[in-house]
VOBA-669954 format. One record per residue (C-alpha): y, z, x. Coordinates in steps of 0.5 Angstrom, whole numbers, padded with zeros to 4 digits, always signed. Each point is the difference from the previous one (the first is absolute). Layout:
! VOBA-669954
YZX ...
//
This chain:
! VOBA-669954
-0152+0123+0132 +0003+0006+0001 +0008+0002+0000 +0000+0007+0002 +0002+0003-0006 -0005+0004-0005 +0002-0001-0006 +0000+0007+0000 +0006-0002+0004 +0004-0004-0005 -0001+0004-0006 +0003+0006+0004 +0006-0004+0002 +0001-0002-0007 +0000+0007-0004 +0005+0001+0006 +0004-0006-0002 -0001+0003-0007 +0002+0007+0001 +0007-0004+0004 +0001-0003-0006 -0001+0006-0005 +0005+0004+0005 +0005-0006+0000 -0001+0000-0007 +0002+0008-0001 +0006-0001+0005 +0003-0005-0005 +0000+0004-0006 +0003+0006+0005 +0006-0006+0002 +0001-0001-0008 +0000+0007-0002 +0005+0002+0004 +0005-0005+0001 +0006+0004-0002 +0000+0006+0006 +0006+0000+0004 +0001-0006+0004 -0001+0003+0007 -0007+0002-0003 -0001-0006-0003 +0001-0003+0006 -0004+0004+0005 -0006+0002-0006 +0000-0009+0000 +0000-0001+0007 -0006+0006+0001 -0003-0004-0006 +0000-0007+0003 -0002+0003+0007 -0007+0003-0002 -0001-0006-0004 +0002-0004+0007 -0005+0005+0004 -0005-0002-0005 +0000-0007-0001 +0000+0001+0008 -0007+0003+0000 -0003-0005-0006 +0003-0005+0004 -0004+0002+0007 -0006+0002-0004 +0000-0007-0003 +0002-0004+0006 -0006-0005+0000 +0001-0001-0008 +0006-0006+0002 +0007+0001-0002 +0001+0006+0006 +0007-0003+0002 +0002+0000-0007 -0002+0006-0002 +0002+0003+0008 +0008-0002-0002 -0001+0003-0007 -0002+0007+0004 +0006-0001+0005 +0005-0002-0006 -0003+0007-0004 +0002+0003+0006 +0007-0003+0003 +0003+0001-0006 -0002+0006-0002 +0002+0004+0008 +0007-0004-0001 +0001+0004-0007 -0002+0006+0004 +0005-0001+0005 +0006-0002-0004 -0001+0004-0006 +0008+0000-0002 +0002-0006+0000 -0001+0000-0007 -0003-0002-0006 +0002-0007+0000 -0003-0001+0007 -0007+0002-0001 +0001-0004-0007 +0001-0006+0004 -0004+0001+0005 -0007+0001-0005 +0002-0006-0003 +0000-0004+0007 -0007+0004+0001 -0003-0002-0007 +0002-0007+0001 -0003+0000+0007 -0007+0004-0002 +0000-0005-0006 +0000-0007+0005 -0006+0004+0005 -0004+0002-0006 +0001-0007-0003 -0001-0004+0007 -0007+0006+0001 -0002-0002-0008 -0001-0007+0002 -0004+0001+0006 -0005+0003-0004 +0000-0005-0005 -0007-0001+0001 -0001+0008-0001 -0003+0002-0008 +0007+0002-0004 +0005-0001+0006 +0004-0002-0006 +0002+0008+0000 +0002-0001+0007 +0005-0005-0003 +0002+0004-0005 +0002+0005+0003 +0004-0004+0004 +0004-0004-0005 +0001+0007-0004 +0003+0003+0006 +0004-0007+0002 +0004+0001-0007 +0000+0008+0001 +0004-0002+0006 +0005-0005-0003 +0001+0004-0006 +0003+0006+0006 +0003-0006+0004 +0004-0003-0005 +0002+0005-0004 +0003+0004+0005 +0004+0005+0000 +0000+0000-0008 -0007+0003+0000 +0001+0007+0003 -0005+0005+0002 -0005-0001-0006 -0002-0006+0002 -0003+0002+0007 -0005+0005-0003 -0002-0005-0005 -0001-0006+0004 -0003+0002+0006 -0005+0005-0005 -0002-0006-0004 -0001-0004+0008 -0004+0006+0003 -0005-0001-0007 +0000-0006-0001 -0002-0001+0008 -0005+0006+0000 -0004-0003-0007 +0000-0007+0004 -0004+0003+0005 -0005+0004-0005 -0001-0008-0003 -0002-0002+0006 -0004+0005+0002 -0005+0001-0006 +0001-0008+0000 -0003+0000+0007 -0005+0005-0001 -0002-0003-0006 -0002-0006+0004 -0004+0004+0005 -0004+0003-0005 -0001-0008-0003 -0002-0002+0007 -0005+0005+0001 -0007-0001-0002 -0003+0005-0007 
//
C-alpha cells in the first residue's frame, strides 16, 4: 500500500530538517557571541534573529505537516514571530522589557515543545524533543525569576543556547527519522 510520498521524498525533507537544524545551530552561537552590543542593537539584532528562526520553523512546519504535531509546531512558528515583530515595534522601551519579554517567550516555547515532544513519543529519540523543552523552560525561569538583576548579558546567552539546542533536537530527529527509513527498506 502506497502513501503517495517516495522515499526520495522523505529523505529530501529530512536533509531539509537537518540543514533548519544547522542554521538554528549557527544562529545560537551568533546570539551568545554577541551579547554585550548596545542595548538597541541587542534588541532589533534578537528580534530579527527570533523572527528567521520563526520564519523557518514556519516552513518546517508546513513541509512537515502530515508528521503530526503540526498545531504545536504551528504556535511555535507564530510565538517566534509575535515576539520577534513586538521587539521590532518597540525597540526603546528598554533592555528590562525585552529581558521580561524573552523570559515569558522561552517559558512558553518551553511548554509547546514539551506537550509537541509527547505527541511524538511514539517517534525514535522524541527524547531530544523533550529535552530541548525542558532546557528552554529552565532557561526561561532562569530570566523571569532573576529580573531585573540579570542584565542585558543574559539575553544573547539564554536565547543562544535555546536556538542551539532547538536546532540540534531537529538534526537528532531528523537522522533518527532517516536512520529508520534506510532500516525499513529492503537490501
Amino acid at each position: 500500500m502506497s502513501t503517495g510520498v517516495s522515499t526520495n521524498d522523505v529523505k529530501s525533507r529530512l536533509n531539509g530538517s537537518i540543514v533548519v537544524g544547522v542554521l538554528l545551530i549557527l544562529l545560537g552561537i551568533a546570539a551568545i557571541a554577541f551579547p554585550f552590543f548596545s542595548t538597541l542593537a541587542a534588541e532589533s539584532w534578537i528580534a530579527w534573529i527570533i523572527l528567521f528562526s520563526g520564519v523557518s520553523k514556519l516552513v518546517y512546519t508546513f513541509q512537515t505537516r502530515q508528521e503530526g504535531g503540526f498545531v504545536w509546531q504551528l504556535l511555535l512558528s507564530l510565538l517566534y514571530i509575535g515576539t520577534a515583530v513586538l521587539l521590532l515595534v518597540y525597540p526603546l522601551q528598554g533592555i528590562l522589557t525585552l529581558t521580561l519579554a524573552l523570559g515569558a517567550f522561552l517559558l512558553t516555547e518551553g511548554v509547546f515543545e514539551i506537550v509537541y515532544a509527547f505527541q511524538r513519543r511514539s517517534q525514535p529519540n522524541w527524547i531530544w524533543s523533550l529535552a530541548n523543552g525542558i532546557t528552554t523552560l529552565v532557561l526561561g525561569g532562569l530570566i523571569w525569576f532573576e529580573w531585573p538583576f540579570n542584565g542585558p548579558f543574559a539575553i544573547g546567552l539564554l536565547v543562544g543556547i535555546s536556538i542551539i539546542f532547538t536546532g540540534v533536537s531537529r538534526i537528532f530527529l531528523a537522522i533518527a527519522a532517516r536512520s529508520s527509513l534506510n532500516a525499513s527498506q529492503p537490501g
